[in-house]
N, C-alpha and C positions, 0 to 999 in steps of 0.2 A: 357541436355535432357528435362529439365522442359521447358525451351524456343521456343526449336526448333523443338523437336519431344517429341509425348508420347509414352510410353513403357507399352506392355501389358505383360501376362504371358498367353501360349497356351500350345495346346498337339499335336506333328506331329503325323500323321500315324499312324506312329511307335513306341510310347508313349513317345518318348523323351518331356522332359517337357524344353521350350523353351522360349527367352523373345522374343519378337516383336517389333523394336521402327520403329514407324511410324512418318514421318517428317509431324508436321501441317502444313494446308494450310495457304498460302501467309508465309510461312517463307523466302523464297529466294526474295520477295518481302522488307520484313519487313528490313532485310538484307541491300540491298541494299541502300534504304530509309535513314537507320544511318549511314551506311560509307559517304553518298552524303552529310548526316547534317554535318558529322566529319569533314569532308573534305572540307566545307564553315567555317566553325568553328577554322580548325588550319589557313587555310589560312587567314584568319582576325585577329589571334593572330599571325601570322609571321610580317603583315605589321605594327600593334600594336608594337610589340617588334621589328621592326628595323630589325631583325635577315636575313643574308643570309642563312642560310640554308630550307628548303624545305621544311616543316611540315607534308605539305601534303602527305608527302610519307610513315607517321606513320600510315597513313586515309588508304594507299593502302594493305600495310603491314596490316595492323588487317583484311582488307575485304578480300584477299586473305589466308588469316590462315580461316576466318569463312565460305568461301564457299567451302574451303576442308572439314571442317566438316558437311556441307549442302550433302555432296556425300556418300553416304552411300555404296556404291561398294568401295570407296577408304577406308574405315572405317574398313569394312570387311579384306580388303587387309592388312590394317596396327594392326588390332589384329592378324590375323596369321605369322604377320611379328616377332610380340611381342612372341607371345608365341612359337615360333621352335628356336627364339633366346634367349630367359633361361628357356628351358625347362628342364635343368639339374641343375635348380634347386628346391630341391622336397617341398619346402616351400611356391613354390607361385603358384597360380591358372588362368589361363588365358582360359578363356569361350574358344568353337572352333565353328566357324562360320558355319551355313547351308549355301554354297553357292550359291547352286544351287535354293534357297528363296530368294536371296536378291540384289536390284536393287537401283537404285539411293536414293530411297525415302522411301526403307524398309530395315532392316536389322533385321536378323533374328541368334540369335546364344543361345549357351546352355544356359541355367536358371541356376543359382549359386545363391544355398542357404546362407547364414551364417550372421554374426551379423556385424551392422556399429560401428565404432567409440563410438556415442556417445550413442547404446542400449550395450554397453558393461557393462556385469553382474557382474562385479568384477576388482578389481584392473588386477589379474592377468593374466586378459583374454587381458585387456587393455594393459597389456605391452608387452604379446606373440604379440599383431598386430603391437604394435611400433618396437619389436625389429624387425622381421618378415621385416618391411618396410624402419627399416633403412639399415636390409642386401640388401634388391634387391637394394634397392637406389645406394646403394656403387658398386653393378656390376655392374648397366646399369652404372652408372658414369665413371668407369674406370674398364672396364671388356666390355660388350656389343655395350657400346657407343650408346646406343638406351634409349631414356627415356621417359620412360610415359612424356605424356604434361601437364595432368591435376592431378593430385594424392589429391583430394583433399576427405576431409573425405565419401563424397557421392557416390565418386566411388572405394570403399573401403572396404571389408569384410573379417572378418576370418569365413573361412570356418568350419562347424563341428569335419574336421579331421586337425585344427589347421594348415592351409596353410591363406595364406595373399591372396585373390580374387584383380583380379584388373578387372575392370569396365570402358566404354567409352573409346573407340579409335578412337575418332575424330581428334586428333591432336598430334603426335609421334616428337620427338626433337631427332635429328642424329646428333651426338659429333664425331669430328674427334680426333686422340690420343691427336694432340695440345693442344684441347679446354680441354681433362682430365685432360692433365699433370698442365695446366696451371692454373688450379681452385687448385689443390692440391698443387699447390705450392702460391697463395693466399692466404690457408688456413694455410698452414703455417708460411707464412708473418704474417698474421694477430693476430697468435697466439704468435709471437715472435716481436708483434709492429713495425713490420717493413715497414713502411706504402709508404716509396719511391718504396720499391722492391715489393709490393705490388700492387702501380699504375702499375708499367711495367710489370705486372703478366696479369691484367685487358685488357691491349691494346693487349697482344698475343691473346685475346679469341674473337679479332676483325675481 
């Protein structure tokens, strides 16, 4: 959000108190610009390193993940995708979108009070959000199959009434059951040093 769009706090109508992020001008410009620089950049370290494989397609891959996020109607789509699929669970918070406000370049959904990460007032406020986020982690893992993209402390608050807020839906990760089964059986690898049965854990999530 700090890159690509700012985010205000308004009041609809109706008093609903709501955030606002509006994408800056020349972001889909700007955008553009560094996948093109990326993109001269791996293909001169492919011929550099000799390598057949394709670099550039790491260049295409990142520019198609960031202009999903550039689409603010797809953003909207994928918070209410987020929050009807664990909304049974009564610990976490997923804003609901005003749709009928929001267009490719605006996005408009409810205002979530509560405290980040790092304004946490106490050890034990600090641990109700870890624990809090390592439960949802574990359902979207293997339960939902839907995971937040970005979970990173910024988009991140415990709410008043002691629920985990999640924040920014630019970028949503879909796990087939393979890709669950197959990371849990990694981590079990990894916890039993078994590092051959471990590589072949890695290539299923291919």
């Amino acid at each position: 959000a700090a890159s690509l769009g700012q985010v205000y706090r308004a009041r609809m109508p109706d008093g609903r108190q709501v955030a606002i992020k509006v994408q800056r001008p020349g972001a889909r410009g700007s955008v553009a610009l560094d996948v093109f620089i990326l993109r001269l950049a791996l293909g001169l370290l492919s011929k550099l390193a000799r390598t057949t494989r394709d670099l550039t397609l790491l260049a295409d891959g990142l520019g198609e993940r960031l202009y999903m996020e550039l689409d603010y109607v797809c953003e909207a789509r994928n918070a209410t995708e987020f929050r009807l699929a664990h909304a049974h669970l009564d610990y976490v918070k997923v804003p609901e979108t005003v749709d009928s406000a929001c267009t490719s370049r605006v996005l408009v959904m409810e205002w979530l009070t509560g405290t980040r990460p790092s304004e946490a007032a106490s050890r034990a406020e600090l641990l109700a959000l870890v624990d809090c986020g390592v439960q949802a982690s574990l359902v979207q893992l293997l339960e939902t199959g839907l995971l937040h993209g970005d979970p990173h402390p910024g988009n991140l608050l415990l709410t008043p009434d002691a629920r985990l807020g999640y924040l920014d839906f630019g970028l949503l990760c879909r796990m087939e059951p393979r890709h669950s089964e197959a990371i849990v059986a990694c981590v079990l690898h990894l916890l039993g040093q078994q590092w051959e049965n471990m590589a072949h854990g890695l290539k299923r999530m291919d």
